[in-house]
The first five atom37 places (N, CA, C, CB, O) and aatype in JSON, in Angstrom:
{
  "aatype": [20, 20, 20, 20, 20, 20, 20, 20, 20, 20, 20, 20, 20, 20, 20, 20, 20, 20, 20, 20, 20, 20, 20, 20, 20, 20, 20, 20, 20, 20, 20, 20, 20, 20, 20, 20, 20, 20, 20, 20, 20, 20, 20, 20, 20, 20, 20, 20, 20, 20, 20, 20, 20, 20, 20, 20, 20, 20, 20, 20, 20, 20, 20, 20, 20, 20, 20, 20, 20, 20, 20, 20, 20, 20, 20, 20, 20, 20, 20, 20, 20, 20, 20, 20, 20, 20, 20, 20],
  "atom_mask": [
    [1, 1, 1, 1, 1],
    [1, 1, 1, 1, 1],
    [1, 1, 1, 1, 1],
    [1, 1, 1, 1, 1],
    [1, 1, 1, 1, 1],
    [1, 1, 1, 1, 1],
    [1, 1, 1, 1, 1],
    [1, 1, 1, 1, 1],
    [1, 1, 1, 1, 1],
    [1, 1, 1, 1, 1],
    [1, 1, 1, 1, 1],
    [1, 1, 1, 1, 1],
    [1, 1, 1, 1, 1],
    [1, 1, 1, 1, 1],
    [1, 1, 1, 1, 1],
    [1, 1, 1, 1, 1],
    [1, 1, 1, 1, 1],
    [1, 1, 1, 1, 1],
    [1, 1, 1, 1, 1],
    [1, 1, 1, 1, 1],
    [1, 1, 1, 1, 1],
    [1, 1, 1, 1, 1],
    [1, 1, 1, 1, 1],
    [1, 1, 1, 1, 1],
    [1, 1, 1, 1, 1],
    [1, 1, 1, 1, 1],
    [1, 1, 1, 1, 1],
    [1, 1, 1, 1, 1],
    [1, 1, 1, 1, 1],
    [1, 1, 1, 1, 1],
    [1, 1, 1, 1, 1],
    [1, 1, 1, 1, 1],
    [1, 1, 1, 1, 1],
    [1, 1, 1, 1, 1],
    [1, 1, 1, 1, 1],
    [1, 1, 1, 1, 1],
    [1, 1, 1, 1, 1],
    [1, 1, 1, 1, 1],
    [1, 1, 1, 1, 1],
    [1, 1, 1, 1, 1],
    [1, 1, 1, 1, 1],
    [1, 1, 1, 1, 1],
    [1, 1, 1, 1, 1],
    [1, 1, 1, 1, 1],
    [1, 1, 1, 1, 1],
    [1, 1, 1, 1, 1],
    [1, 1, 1, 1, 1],
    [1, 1, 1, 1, 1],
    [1, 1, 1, 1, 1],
    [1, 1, 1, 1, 1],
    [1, 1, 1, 1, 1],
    [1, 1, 1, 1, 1],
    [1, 1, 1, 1, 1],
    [1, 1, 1, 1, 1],
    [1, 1, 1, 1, 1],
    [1, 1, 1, 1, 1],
    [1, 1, 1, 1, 1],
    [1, 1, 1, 1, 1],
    [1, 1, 1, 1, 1],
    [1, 1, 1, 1, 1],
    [1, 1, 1, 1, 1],
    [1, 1, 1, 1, 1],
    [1, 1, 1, 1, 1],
    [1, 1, 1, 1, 1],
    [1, 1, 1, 1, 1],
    [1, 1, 1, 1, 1],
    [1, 1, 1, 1, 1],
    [1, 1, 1, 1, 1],
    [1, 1, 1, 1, 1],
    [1, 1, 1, 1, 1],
    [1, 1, 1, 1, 1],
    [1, 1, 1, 1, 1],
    [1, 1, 1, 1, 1],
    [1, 1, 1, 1, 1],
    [1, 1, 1, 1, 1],
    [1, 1, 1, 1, 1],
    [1, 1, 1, 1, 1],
    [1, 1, 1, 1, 1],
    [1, 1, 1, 1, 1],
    [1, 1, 1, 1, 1],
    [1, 1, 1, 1, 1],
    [1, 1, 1, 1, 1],
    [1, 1, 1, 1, 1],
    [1, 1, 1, 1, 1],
    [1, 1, 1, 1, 1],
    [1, 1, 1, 1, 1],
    [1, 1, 1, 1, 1],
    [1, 1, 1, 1, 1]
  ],
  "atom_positions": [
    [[-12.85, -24.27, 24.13], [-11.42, -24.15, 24.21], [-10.94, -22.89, 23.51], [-10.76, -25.38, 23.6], [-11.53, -22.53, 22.5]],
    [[-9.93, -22.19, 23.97], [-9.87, -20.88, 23.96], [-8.43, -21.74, 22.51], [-9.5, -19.71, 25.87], [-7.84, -22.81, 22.52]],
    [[-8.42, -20.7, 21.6], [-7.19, -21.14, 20.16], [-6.26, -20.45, 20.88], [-7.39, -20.46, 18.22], [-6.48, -19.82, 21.91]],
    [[-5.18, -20.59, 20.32], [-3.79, -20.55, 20.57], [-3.29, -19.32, 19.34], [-3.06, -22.27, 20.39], [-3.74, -19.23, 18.2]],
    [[-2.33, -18.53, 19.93], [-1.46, -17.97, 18.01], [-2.47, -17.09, 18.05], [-1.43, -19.24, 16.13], [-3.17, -16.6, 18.94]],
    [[-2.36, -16.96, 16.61], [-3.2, -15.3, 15.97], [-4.26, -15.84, 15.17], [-2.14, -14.07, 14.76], [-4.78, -15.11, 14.32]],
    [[-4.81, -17.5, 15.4], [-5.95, -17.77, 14.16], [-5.48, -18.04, 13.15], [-6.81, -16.77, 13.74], [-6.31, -18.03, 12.24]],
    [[-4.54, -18.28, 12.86], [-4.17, -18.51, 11.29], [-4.08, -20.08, 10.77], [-2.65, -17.83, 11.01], [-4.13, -20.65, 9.68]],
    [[-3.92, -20.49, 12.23], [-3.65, -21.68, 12.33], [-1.84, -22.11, 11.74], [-4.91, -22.32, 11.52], [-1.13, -21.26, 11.2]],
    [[-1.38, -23.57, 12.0], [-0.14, -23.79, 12.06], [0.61, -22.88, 10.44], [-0.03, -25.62, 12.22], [0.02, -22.44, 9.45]],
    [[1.81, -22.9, 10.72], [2.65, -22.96, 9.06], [2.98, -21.94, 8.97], [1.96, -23.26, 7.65], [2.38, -21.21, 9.76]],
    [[3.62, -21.49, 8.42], [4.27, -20.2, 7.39], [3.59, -19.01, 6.47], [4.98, -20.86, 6.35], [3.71, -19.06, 5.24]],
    [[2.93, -18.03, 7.07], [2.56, -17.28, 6.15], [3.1, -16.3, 5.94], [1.62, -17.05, 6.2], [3.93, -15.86, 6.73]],
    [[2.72, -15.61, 4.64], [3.92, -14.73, 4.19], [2.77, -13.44, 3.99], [4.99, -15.37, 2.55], [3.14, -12.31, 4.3]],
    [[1.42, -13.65, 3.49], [0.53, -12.82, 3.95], [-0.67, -13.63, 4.52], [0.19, -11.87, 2.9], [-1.14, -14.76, 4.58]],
    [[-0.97, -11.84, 5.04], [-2.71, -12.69, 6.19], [-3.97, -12.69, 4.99], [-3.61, -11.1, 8.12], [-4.19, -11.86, 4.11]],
    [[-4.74, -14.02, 5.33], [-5.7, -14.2, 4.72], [-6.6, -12.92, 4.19], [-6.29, -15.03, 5.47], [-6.95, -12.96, 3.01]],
    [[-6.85, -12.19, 4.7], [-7.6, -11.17, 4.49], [-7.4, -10.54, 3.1], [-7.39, -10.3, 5.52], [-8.35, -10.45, 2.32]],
    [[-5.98, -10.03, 2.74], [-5.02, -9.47, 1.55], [-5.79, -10.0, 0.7], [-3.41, -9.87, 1.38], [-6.35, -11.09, 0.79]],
    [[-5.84, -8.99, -0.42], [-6.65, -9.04, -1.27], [-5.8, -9.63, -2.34], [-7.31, -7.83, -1.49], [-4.62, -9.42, -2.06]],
    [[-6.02, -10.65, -4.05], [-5.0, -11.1, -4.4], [-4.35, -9.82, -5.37], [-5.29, -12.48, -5.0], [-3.18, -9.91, -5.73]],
    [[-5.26, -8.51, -5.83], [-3.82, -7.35, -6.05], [-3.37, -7.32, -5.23], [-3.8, -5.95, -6.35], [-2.25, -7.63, -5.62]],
    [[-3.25, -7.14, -3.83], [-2.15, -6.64, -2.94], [-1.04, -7.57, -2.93], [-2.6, -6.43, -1.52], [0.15, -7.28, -2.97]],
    [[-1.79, -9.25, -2.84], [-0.7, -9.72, -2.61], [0.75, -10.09, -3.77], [-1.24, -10.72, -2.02], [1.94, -10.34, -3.57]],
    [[-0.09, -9.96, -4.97], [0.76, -9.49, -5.94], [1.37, -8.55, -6.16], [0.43, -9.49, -6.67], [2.29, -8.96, -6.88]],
    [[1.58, -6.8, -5.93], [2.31, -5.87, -5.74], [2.98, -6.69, -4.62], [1.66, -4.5, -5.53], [3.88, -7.46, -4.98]],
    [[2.67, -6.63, -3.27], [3.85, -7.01, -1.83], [4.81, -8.35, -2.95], [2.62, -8.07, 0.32], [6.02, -8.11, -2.95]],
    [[4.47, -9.44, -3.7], [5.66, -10.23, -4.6], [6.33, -9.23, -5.47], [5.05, -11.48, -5.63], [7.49, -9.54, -5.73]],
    [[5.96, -8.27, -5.92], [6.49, -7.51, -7.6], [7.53, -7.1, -6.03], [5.12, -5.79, -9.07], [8.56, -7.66, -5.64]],
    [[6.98, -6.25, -5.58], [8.47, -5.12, -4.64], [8.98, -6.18, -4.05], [8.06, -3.68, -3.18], [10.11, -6.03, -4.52]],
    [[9.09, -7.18, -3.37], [9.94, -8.32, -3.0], [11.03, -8.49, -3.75], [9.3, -9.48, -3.02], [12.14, -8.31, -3.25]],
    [[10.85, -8.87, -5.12], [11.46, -9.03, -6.14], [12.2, -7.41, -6.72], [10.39, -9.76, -7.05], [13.32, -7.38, -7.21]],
    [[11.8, -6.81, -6.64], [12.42, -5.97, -6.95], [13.73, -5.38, -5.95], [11.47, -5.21, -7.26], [14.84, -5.12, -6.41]],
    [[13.4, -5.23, -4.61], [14.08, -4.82, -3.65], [15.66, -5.77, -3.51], [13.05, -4.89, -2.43], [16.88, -5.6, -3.48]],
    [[14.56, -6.93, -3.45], [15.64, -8.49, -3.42], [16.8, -8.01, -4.45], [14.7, -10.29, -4.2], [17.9, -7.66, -4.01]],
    [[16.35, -8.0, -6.62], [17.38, -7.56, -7.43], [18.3, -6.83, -7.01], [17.03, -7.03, -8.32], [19.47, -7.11, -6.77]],
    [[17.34, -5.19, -6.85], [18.61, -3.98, -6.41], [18.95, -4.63, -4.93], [17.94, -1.94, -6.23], [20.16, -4.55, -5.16]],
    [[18.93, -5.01, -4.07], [20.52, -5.94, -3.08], [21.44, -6.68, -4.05], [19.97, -7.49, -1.8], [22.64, -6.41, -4.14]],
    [[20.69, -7.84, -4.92], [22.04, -8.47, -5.27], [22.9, -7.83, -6.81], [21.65, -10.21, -5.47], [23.52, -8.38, -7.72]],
    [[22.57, -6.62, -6.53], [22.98, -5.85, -7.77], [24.09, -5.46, -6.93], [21.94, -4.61, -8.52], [25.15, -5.5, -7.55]],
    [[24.21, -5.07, -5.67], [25.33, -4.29, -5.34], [26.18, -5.54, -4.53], [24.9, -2.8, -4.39], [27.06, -5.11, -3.78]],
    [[26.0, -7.26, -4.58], [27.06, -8.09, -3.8], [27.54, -9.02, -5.2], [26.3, -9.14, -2.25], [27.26, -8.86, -6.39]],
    [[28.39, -10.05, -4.5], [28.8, -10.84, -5.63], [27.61, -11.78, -5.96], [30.13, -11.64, -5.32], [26.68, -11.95, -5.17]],
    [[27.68, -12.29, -7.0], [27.82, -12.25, -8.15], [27.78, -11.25, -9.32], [27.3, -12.89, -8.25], [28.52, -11.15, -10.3]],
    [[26.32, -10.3, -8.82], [25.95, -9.02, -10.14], [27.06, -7.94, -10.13], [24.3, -8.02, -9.83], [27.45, -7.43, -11.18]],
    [[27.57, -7.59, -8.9], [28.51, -6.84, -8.82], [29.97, -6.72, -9.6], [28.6, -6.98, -7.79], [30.85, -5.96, -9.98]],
    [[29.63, -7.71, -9.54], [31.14, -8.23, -10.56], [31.08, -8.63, -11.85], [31.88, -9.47, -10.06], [32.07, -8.58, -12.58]],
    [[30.04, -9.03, -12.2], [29.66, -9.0, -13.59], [29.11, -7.97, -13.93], [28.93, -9.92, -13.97], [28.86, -8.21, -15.11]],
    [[28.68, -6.86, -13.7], [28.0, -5.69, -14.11], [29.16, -4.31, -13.65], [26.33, -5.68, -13.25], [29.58, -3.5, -14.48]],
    [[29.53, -4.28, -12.17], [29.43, -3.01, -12.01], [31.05, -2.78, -12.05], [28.55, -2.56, -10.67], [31.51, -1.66, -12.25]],
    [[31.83, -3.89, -11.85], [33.58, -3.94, -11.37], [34.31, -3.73, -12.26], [34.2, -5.2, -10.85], [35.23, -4.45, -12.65]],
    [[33.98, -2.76, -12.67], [35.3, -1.66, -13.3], [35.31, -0.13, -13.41], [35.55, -1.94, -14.77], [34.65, 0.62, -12.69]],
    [[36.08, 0.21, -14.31], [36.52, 1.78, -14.34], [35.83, 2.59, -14.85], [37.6, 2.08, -14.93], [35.25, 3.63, -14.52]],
    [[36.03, 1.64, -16.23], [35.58, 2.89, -17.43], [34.27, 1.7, -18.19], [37.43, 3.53, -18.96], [34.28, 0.46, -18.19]],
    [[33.49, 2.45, -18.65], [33.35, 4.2, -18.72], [33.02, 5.04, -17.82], [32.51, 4.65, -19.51], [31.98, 4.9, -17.17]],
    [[33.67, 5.84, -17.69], [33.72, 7.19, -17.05], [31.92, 7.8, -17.23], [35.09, 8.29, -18.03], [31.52, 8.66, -18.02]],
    [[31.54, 7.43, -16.75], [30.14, 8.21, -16.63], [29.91, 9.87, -15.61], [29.12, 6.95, -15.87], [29.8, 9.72, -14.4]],
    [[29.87, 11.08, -16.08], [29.64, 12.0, -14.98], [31.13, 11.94, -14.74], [28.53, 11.58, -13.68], [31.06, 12.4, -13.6]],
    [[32.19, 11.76, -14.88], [33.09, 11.69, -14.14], [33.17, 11.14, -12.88], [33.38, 12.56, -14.11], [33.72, 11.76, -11.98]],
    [[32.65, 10.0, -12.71], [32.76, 9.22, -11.85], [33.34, 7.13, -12.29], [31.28, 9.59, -11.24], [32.8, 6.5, -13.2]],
    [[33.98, 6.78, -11.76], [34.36, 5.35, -12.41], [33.03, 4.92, -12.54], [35.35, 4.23, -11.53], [32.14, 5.42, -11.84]],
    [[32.75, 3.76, -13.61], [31.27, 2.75, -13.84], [30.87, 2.42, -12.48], [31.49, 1.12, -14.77], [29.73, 2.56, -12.04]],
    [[32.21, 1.8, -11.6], [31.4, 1.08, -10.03], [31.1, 1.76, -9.68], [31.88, 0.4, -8.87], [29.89, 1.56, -9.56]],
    [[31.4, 3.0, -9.19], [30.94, 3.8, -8.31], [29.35, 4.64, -8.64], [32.11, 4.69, -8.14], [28.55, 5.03, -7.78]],
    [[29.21, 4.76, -10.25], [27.94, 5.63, -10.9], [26.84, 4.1, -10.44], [28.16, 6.19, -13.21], [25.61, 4.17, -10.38]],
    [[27.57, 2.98, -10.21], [26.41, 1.68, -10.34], [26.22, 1.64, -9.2], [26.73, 0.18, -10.92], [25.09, 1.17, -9.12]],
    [[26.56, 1.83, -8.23], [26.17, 2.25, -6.74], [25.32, 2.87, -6.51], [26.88, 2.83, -6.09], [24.34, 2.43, -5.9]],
    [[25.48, 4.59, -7.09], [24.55, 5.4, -6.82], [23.7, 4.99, -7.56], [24.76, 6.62, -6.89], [22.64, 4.84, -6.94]],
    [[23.62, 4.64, -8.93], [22.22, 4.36, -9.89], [21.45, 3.44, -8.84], [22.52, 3.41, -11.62], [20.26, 3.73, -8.67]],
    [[22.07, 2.15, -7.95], [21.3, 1.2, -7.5], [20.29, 2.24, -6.56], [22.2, -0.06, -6.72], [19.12, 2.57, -6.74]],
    [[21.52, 2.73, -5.19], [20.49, 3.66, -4.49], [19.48, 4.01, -4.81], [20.77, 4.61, -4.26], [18.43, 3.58, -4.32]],
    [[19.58, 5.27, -6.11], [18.41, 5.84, -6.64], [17.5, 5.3, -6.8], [18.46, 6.27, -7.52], [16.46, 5.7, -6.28]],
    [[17.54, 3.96, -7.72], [16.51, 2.78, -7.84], [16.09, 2.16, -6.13], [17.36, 1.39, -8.91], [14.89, 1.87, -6.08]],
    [[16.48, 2.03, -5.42], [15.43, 1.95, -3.92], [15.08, 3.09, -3.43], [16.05, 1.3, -2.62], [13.92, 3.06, -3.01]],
    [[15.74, 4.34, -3.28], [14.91, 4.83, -3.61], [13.39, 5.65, -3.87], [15.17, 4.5, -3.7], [12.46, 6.26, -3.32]],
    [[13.87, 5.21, -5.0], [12.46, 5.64, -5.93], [11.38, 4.19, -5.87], [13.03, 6.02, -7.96], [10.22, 4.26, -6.29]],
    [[11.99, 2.82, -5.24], [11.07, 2.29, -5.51], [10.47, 2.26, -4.18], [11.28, 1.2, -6.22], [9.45, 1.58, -4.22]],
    [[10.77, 2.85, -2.73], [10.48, 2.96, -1.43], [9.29, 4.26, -1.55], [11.95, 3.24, -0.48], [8.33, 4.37, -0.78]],
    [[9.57, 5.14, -2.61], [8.42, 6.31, -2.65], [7.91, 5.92, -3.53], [8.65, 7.76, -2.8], [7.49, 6.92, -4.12]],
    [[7.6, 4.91, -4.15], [6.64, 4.84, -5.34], [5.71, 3.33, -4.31], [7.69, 4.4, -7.37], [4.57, 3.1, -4.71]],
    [[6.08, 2.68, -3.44], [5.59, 2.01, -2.5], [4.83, 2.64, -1.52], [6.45, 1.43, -2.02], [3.75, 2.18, -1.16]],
    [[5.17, 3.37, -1.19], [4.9, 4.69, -0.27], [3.8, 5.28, -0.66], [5.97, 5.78, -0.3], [3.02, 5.75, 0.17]],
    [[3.6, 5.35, -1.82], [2.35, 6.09, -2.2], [1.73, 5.23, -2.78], [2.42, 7.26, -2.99], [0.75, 5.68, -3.37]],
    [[1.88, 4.16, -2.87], [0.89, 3.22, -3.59], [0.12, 2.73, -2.2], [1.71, 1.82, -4.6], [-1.1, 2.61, -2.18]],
    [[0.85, 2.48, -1.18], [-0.08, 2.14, 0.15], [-0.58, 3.04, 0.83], [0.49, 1.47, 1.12], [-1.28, 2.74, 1.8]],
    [[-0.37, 4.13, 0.55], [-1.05, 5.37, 1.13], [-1.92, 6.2, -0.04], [0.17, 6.38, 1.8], [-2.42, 7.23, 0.42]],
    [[-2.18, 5.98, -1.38], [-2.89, 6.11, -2.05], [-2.16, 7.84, -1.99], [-4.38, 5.51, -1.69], [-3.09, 8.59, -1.68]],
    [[-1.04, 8.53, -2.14], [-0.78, 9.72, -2.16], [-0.21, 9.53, -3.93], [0.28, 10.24, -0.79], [0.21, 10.51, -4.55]]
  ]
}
């Protein structure tokens, strides 16, 4: 009888058997990390961290410098991913 699917058999996987358990621990660390910087920039963190004026950082209001800081932080964590799976 010829299997069905990709072999993995039934259920939910999040990685393929093969993944070694460092890998599959970095692919959780950047999960988690990526996941934070999103809910850094919606409500709840947003509003407890970034929703106001002052201080004036750079001359720019706090929300707006916490925006770009988030950016920067993906980022830097998309090229530091980047070269960790490409060994550059």
């Amino acid at each position: 009888m010829k299997k069905k699917g990709n072999g993995y058999g039934n259920g939910l996987y999040i990685f393929r058997p093969e993944i070694s358990e460092k890998e599959r621990k970095r692919g959780v660390f950047w999960a988690i990390y990526f996941l934070l910087c999103g809910l850094a920039t919606i409500w709840p963190m947003y509003k407890l961290i970034g929703n106001r004026i002052y201080p004036m950082i750079g001359g720019l209001p706090f929300s707006f410098f916490w925006i770009v800081f988030v950016v920067v932080m993906i980022f830097v964590g998309v090229y530091t991913l980047y070269a960790q799976q490409y060994n550059k």
